[in-house]
VOBA-1610 file (N, C-alpha, C; in pm, whole numbers, padded with zeros to 5 digits, always signed):
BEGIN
Unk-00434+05318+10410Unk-00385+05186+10368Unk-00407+05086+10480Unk-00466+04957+10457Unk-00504+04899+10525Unk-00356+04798+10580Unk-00329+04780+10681Unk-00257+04674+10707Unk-00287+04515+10778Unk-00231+04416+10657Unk-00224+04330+10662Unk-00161+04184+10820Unk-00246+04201+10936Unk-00244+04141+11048Unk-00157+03986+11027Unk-00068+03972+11105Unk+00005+03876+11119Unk-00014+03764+11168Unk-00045+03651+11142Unk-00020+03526+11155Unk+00100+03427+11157Unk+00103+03374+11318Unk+00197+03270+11324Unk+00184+03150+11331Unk+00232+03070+11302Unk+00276+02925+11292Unk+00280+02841+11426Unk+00175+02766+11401Unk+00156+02688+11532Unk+00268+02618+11535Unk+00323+02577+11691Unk+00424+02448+11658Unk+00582+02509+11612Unk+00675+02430+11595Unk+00806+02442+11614Unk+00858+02431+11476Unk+00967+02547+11433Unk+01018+02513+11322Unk+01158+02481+11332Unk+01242+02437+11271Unk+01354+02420+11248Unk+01470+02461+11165Unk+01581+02482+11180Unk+01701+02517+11089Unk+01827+02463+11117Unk+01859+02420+11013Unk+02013+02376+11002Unk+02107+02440+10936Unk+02195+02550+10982Unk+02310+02636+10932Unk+02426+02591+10924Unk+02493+02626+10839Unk+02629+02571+10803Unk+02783+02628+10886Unk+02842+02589+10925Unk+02972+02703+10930Unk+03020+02747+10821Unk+03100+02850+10815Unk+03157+02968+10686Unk+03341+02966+10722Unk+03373+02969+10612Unk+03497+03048+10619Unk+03538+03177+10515Unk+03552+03290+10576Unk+03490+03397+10456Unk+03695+03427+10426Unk+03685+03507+10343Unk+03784+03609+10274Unk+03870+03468+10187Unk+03896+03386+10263Unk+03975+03211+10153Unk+04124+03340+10130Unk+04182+03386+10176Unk+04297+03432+10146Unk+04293+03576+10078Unk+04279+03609+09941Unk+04287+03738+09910Unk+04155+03797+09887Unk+04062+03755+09939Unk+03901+03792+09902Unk+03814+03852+10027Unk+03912+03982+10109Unk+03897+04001+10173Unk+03753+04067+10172Unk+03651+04001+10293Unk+03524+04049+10280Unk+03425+04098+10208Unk+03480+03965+10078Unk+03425+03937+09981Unk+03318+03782+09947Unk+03484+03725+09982Unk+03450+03574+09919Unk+03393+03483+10049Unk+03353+03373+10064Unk+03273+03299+10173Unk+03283+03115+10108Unk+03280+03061+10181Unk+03262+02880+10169Unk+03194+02844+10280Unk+03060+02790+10209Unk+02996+02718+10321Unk+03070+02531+10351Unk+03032+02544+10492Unk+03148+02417+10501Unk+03069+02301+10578Unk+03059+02183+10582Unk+02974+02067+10617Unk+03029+02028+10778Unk+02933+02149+10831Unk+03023+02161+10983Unk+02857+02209+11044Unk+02768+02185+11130Unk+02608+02214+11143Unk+02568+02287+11268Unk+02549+02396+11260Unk+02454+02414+11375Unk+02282+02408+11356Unk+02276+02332+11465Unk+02083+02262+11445Unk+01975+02405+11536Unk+01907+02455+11516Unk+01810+02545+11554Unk+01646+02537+11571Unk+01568+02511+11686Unk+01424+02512+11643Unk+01380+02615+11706Unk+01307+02663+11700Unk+01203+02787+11741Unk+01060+02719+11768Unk+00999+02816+11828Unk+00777+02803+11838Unk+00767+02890+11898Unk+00692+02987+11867Unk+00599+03085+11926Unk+00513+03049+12110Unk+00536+03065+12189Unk+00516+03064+12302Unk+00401+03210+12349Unk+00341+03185+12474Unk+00225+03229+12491Unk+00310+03372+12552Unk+00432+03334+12596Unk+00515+03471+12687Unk+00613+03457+12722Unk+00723+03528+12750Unk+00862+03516+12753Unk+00928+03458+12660Unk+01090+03468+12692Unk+01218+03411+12605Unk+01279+03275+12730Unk+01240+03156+12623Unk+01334+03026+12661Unk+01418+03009+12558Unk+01550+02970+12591Unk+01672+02974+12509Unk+01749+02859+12573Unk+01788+02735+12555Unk+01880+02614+12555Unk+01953+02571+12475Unk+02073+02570+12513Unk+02213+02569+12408Unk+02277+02387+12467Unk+02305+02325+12345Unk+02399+02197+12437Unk+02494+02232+12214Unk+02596+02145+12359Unk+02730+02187+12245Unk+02817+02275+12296Unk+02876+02335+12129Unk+02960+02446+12173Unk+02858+02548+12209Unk+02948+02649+12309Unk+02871+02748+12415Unk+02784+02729+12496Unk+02789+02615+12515Unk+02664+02550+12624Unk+02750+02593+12738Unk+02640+02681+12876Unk+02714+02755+12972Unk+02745+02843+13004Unk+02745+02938+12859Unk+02820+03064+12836Unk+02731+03141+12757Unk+02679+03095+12642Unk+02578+03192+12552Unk+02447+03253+12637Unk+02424+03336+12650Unk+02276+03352+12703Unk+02141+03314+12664Unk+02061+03288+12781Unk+01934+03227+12743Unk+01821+03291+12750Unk+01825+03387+12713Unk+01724+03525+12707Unk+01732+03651+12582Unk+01672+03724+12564Unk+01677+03838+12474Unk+01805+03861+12395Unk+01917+03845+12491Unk+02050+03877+12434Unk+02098+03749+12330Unk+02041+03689+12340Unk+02140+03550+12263Unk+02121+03612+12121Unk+02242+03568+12063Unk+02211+03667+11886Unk+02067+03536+11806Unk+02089+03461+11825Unk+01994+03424+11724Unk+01789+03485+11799Unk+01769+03532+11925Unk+01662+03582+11926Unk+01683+03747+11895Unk+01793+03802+11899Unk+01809+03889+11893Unk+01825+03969+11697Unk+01890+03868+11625Unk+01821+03811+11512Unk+01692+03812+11468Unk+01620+03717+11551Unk+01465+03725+11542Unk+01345+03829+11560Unk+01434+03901+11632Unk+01362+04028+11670Unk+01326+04108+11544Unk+01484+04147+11490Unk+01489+04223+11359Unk+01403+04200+11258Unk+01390+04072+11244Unk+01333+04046+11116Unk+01192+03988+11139Unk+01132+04006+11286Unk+00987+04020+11340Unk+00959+04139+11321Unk+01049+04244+11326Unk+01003+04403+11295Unk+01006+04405+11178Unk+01094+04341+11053Unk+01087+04356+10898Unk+00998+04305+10868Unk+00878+04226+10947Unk+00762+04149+10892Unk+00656+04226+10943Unk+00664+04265+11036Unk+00527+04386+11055Unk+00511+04342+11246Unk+00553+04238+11297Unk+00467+04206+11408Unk+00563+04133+11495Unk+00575+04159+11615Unk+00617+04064+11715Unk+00556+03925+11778Unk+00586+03833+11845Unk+00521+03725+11876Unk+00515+03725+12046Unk+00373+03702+12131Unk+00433+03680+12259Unk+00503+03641+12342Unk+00553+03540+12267Unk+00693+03445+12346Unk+00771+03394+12231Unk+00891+03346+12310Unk+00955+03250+12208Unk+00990+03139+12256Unk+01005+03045+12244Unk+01123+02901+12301Unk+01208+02871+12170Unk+01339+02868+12246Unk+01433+02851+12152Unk+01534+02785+12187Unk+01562+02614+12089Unk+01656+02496+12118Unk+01781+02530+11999Unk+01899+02547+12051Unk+02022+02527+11974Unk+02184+02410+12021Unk+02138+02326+11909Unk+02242+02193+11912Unk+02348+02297+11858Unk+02451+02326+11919Unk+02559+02393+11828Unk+02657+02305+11783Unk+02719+02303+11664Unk+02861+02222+11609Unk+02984+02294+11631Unk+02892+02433+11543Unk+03024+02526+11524Unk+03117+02572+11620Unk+03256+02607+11626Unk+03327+02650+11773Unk+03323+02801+11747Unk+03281+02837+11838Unk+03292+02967+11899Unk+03351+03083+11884Unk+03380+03194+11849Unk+03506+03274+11800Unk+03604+03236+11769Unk+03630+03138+11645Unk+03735+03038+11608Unk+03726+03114+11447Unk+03673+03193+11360Unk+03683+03230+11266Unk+03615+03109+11131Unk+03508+03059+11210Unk+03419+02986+11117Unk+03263+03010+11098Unk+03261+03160+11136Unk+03071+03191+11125Unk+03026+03162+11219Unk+03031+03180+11345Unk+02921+03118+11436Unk+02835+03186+11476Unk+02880+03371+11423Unk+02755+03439+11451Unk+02671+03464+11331Unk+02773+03449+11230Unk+02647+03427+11127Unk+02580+03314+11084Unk+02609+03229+11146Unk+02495+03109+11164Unk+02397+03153+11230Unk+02425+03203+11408Unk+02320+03272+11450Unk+02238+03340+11366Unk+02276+03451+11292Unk+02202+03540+11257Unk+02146+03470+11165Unk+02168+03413+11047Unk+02119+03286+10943Unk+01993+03230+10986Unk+02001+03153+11099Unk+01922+03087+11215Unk+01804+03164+11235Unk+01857+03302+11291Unk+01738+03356+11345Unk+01663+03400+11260Unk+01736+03492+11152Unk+01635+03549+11043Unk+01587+03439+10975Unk+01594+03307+10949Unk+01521+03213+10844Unk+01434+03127+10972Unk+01406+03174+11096Unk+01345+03095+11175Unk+01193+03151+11179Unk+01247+03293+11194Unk+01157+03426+11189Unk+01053+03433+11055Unk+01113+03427+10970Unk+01061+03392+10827Unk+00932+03325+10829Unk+00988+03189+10864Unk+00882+03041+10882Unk+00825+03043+10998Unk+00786+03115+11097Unk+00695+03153+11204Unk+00593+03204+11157Unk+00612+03303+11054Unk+00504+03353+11019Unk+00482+03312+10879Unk+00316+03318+10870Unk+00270+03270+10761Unk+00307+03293+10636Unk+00333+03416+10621Unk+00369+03494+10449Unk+00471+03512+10513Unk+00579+03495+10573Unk+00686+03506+10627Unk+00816+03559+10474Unk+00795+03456+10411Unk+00888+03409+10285Unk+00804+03554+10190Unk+00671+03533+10170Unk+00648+03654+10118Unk+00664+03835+10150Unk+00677+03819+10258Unk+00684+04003+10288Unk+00865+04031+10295Unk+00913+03880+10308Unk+01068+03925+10340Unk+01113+03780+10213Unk+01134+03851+10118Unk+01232+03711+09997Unk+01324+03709+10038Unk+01392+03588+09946Unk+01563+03557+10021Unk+01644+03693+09996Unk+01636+03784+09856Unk+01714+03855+09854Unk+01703+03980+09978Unk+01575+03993+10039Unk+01551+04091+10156Unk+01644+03988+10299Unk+01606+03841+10295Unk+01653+03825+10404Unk+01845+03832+10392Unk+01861+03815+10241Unk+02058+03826+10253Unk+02057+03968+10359Unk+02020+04085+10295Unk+02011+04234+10305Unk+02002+04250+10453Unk+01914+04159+10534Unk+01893+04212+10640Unk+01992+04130+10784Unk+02036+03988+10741Unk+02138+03895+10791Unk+02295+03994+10775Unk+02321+04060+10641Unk+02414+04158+10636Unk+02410+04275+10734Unk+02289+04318+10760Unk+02319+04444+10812Unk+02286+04445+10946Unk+02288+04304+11015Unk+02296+04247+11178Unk+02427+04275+11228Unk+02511+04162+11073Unk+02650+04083+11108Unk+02721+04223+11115Unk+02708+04320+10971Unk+02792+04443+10947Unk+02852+04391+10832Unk+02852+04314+10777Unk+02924+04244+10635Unk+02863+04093+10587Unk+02862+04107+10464Unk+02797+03973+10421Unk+02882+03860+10350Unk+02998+03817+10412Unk+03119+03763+10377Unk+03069+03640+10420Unk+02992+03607+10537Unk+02940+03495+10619Unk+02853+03458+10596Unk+02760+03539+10612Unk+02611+03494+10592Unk+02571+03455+10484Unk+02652+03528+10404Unk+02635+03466+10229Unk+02649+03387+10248Unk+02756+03274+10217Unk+02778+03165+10206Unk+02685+03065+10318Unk+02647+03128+10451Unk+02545+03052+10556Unk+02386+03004+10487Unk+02366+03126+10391Unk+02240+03159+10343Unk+02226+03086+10269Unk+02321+03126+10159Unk+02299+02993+10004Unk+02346+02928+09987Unk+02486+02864+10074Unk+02571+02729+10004Unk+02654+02758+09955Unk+02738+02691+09960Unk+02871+02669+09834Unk+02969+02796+09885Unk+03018+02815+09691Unk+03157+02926+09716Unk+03041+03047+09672Unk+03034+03215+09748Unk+02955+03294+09751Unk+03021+03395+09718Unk+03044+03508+09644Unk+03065+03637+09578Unk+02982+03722+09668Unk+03013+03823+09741Unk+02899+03867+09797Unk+02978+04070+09777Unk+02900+04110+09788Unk+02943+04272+09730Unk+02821+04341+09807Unk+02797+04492+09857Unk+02713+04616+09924Unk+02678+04722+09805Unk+02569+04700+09778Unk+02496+04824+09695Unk+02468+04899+09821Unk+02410+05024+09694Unk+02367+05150+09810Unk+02206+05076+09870Unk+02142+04970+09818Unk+02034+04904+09893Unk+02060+04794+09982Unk+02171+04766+09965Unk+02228+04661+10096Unk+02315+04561+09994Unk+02306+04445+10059Unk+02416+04317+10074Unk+02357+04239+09912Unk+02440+04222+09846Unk+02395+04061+09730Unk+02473+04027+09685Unk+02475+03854+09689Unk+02564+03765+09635Unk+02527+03668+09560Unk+02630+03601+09471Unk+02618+03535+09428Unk+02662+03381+09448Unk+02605+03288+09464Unk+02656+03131+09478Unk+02688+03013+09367Unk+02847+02967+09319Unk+02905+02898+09258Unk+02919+02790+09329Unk+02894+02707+09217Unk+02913+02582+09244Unk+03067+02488+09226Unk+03169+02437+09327Unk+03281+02451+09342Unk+03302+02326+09273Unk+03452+02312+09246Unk+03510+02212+09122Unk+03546+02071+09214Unk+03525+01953+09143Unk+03583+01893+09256Unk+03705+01871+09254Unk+03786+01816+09332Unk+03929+01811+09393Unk+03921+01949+09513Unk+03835+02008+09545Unk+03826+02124+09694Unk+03850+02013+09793Unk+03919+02004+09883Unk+03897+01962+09969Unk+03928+02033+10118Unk+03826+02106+10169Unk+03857+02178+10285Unk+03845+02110+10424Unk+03962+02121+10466Unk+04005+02096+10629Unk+04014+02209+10704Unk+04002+02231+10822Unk+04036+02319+10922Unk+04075+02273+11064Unk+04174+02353+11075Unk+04292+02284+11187Unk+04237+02445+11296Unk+04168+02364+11384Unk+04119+02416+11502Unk+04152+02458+11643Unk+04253+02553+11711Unk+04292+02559+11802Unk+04216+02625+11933Unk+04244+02578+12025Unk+04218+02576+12144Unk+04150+02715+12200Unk+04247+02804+12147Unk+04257+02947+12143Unk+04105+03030+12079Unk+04072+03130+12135Unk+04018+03176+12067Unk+04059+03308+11998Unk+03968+03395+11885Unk+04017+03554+11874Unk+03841+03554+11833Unk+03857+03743+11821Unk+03778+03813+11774Unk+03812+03905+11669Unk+03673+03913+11601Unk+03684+03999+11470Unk+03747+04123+11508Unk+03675+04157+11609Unk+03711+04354+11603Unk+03835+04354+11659Unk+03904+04305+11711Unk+04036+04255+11788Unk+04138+04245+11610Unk+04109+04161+11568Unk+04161+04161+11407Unk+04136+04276+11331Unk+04043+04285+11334Unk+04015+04419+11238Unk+04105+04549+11277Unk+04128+04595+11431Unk+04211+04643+11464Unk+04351+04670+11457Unk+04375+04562+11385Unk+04499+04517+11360Unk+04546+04547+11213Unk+04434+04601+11123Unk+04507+04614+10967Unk+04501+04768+11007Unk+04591+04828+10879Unk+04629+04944+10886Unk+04480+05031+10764Unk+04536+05158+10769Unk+04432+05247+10692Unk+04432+05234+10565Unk+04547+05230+10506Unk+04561+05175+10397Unk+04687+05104+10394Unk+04668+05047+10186Unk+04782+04938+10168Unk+04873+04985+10060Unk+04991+04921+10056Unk+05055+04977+09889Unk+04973+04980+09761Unk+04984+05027+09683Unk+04936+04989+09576Unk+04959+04892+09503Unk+05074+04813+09516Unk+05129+04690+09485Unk+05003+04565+09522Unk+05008+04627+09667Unk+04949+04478+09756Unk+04816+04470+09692Unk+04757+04582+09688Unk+04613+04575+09627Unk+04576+04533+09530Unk+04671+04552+09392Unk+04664+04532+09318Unk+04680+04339+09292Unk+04782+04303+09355Unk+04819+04168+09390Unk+04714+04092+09406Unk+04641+04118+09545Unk+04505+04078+09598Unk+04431+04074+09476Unk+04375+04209+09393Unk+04255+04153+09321Unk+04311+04052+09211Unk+04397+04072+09179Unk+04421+03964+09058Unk+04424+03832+09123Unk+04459+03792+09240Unk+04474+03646+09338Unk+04364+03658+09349Unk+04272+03734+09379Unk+04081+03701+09393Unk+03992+03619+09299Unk+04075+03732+09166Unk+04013+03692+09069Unk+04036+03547+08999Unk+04125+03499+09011Unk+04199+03364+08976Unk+04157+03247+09130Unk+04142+03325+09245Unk+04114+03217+09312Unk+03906+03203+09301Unk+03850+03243+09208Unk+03726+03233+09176Unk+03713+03098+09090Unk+03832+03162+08968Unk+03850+02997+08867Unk+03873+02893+08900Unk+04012+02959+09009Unk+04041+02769+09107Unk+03936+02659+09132Unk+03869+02792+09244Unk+03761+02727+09324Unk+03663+02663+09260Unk+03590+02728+09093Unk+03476+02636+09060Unk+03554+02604+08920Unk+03643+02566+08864Unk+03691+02476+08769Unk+03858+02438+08738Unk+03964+02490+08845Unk+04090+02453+08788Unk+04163+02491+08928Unk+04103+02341+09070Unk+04144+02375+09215Unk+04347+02330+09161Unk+04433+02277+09112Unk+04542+02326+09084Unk+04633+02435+09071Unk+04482+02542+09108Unk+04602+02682+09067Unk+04562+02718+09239Unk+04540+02645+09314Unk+04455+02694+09436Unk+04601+02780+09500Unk+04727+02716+09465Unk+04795+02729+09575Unk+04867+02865+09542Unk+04869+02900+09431Unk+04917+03058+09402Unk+04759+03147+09399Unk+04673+03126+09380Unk+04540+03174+09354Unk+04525+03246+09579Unk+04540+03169+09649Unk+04539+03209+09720Unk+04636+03294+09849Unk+04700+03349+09773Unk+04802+03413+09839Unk+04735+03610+09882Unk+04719+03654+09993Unk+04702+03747+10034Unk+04850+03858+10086Unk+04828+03978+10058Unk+04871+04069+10165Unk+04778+04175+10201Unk+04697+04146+10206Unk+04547+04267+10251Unk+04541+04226+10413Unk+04516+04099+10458Unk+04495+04138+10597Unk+04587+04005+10681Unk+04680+03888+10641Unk+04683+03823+10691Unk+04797+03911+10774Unk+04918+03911+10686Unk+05066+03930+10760Unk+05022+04016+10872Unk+04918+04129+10846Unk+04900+04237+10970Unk+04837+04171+11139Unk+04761+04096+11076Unk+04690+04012+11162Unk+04792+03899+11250Unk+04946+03854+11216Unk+04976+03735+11182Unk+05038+03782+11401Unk+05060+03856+11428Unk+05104+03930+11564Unk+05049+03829+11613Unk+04886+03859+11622Unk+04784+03818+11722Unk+04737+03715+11748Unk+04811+03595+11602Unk+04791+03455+11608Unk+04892+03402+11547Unk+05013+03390+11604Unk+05104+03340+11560Unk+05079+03199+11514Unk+05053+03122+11621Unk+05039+03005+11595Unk+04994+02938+11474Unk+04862+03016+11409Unk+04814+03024+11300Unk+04855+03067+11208Unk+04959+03150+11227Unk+05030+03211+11127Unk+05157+03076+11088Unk+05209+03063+11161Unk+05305+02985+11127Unk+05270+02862+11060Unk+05166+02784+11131Unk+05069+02659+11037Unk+05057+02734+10937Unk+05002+02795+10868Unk+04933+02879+10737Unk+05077+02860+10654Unk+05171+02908+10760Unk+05312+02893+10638Unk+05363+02760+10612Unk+05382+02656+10747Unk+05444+02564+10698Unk+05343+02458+10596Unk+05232+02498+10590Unk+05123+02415+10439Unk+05131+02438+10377Unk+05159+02581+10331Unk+05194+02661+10215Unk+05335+02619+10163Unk+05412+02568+10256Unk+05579+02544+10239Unk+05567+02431+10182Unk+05454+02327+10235Unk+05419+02210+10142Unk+05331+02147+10080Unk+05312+02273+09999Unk+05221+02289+09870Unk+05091+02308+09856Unk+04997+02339+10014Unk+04898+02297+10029Unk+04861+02470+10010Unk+04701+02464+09953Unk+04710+02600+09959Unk+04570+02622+10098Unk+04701+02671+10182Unk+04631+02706+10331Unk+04599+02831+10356Unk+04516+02900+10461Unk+04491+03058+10472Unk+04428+03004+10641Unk+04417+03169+10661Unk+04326+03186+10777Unk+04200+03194+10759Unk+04121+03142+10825Unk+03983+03103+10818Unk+03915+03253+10848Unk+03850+03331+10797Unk+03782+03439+10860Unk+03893+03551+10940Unk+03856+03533+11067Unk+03953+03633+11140Unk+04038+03574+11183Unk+04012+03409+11219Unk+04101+03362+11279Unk+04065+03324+11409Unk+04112+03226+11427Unk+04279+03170+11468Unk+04266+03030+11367Unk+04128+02964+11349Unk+04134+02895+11271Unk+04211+02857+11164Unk+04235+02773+11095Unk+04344+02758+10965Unk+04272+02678+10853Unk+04234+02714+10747Unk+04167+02634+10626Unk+04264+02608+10536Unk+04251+02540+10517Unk+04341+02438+10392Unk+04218+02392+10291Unk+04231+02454+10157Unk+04208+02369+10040Unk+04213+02258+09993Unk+04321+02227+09973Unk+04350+02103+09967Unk+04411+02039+10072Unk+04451+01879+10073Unk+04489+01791+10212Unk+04661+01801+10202Unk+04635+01835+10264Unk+04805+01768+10343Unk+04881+01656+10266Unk+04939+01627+10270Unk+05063+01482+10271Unk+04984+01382+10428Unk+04984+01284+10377Unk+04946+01204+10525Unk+05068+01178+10639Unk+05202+01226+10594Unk+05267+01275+10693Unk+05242+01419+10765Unk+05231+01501+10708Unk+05209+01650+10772Unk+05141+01608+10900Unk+05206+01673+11026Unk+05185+01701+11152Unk+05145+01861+11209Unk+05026+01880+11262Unk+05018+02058+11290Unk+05091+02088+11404Unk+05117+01971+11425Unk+05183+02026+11615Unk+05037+02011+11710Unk+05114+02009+11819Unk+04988+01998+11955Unk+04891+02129+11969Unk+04776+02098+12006Unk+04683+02174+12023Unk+04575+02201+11911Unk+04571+02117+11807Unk+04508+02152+11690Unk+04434+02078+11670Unk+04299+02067+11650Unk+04188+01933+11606Unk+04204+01964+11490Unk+04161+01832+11438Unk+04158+01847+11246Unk+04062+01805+11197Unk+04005+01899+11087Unk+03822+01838+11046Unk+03862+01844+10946Unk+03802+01729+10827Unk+03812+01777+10697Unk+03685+01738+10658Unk+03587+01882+10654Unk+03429+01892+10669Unk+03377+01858+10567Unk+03412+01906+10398Unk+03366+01885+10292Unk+03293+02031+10247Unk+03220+02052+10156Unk+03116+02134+10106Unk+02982+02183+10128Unk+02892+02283+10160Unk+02778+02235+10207Unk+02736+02327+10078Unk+02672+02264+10027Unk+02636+02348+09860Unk+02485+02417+09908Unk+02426+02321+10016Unk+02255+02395+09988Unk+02263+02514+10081Unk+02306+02529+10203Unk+02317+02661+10333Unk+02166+02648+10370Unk+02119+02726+10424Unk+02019+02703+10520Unk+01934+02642+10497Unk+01876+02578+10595Unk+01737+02467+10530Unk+01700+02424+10629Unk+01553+02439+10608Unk+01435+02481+10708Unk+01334+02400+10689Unk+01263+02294+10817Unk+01184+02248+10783Unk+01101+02251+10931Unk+00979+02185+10960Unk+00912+02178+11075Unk+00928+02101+11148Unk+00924+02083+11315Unk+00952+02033+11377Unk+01057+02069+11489Unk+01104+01952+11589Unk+01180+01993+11690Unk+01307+01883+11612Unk+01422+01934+11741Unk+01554+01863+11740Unk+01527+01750+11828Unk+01421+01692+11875Unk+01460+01608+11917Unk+01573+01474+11873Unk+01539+01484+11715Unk+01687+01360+11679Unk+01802+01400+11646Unk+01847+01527+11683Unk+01942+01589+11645Unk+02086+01543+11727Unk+02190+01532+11685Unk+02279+01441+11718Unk+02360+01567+11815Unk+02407+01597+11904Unk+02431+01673+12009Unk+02608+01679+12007Unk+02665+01587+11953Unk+02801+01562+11956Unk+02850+01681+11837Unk+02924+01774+11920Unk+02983+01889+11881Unk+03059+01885+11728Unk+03138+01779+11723Unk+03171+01745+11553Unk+03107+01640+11511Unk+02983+01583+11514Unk+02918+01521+11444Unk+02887+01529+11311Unk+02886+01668+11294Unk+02848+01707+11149Unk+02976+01719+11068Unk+03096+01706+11137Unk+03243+01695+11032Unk+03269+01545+11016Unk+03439+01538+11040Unk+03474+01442+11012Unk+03610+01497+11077Unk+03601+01407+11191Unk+03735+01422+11329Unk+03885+01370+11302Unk+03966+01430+11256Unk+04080+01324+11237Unk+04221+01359+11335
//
């Protein structure tokens, strides 16, 4: 069998990834919302070595070599295409914050695998979107994020025995998602640590029926948002390690808003807005980002006009 020699793409491509907030309360590492919050990405094939420049969040701290996840990303899905490239240079404007429980590594990974794609010529052909969900899933370890990074909107995402696939709904209006941002950071595996082996049968049962109703909320009847999203699968267990977040999550919920933890956390998403009195207390930025229905999107060129201001792509309040 003859194999088909690889061709890359002269010149610099680009990507713009969304932030995520996955599980929305009882949809644990299920459900996903892409959110109008941007990290900007360009790539080009280089004659040798890894250049990597970060401004934004993690500027300072992310690495600028092999290890950074979005070349490390790229790698993977240079081996799912048949061929490596001699170099890389790689520019990232980041928005998203950092282990705050809004996707920032599955933006990376988003980033890298749809950068990788469009480097190479049949890129889109040897790897389709449904190969690239499959292979963004099995970077992250779950496709709760990337779903929603990948395609937009509110995302259903589920693991066959061939990998990761989801589905993308289009959400009702009256959504209005905010996220109250603290200072603090956490980590997934740090959370994950934190739920037990198993749950009652009560709780489980609870959860899927709140899943299933917070599906309807979300794309035609956001009024039921605030009972639709009620969890006991992973928040209360989690609630130790971020109090702070825990307690916001309750007092929105106390007034009517239907709030959750963003991902793992520490973050706080709210559905709907507040009262224009509601106060979070000190230490909390407040975005109320909106929807990002399309998720990744890729075109040619550099960042040079890319706006560098860390919440540029929200809306600061």
């Amino acid at each position: 069998m003859s194999v088909v020699p690889t061709t890359f793409v002269s010149g610099p491509v680009k990507v713009r990834v969304p932030a995520t907030s996955a599980n929305l309360g009882p949809g644990f590492d299920a459900l996903g919302l892409a959110l109008g919050l941007h990290d900007d990405v360009a790539a080009e094939v280089v004659p040798d070595g890894v250049r990597v420049t970060v401004s934004g969040q993690g500027a300072g701290e992310l690495p600028a070599d092999e290890s950074h996840l979005v070349v490390q990303a790229m790698r993977a899905t240079f081996d799912a295409l048949g061929a490596q490239p001699p170099g890389l240079a790689v520019e990232c404007v980041n928005r998203i914050p950092q282990a705050r429980g809004l996707g920032s590594s599955s933006a990376a990974i988003v980033a890298g695998v749809q950068l990788a794609r469009s480097l190479v010529v049949d890129g889109a052909t040897r790897l389709d979107d449904a190969g690239a969900l499959r292979l963004a899933a099995e970077i992250e370890g779950h496709p709760d994020n990337v779903a929603p990074c990948l395609l937009g909107g509110f995302t259903i995402a589920w693991t066959e025995p061939t990998g990761a696939r989801a589905v993308s709904l289009a959400v009702a209006e009256g959504v209005r998602p905010i996220v109250f941002v603290p200072a603090e950071r956490g980590l997934t595996a740090v959370a994950r640590a934190a739920l037990p082996a198993a749950v009652p049968h009560g709780d489980a049962a609870l959860n899927a029926g709140r899943a299933a109703l917070l599906v309807h909320a979300l794309t035609a009847e956001p009024a039921l948002l605030l009972p639709a999203t009620v969890d006991r699968l992973h928040q209360d267990y989690r609630a130790a390690g971020m109090p702070g977040s825990s307690a916001l999550v309750s007092a929105l919920r106390a007034a009517g808003v239907a709030a959750v933890v963003s991902g793992a956390g520490p973050t706080v998403l709210a559905l709907t807005e507040p009262a224009e009195h509601f106060a979070p207390g000190a230490g909390w930025q407040v975005w109320s980002l909106g929807i990002d229905s399309r998720g990744a999107r890729v075109a040619r060129g550099t960042l040079e006009h890319a706006e560098r201001d860390p919440v540029a792509a929200g809306r600061k309040s």
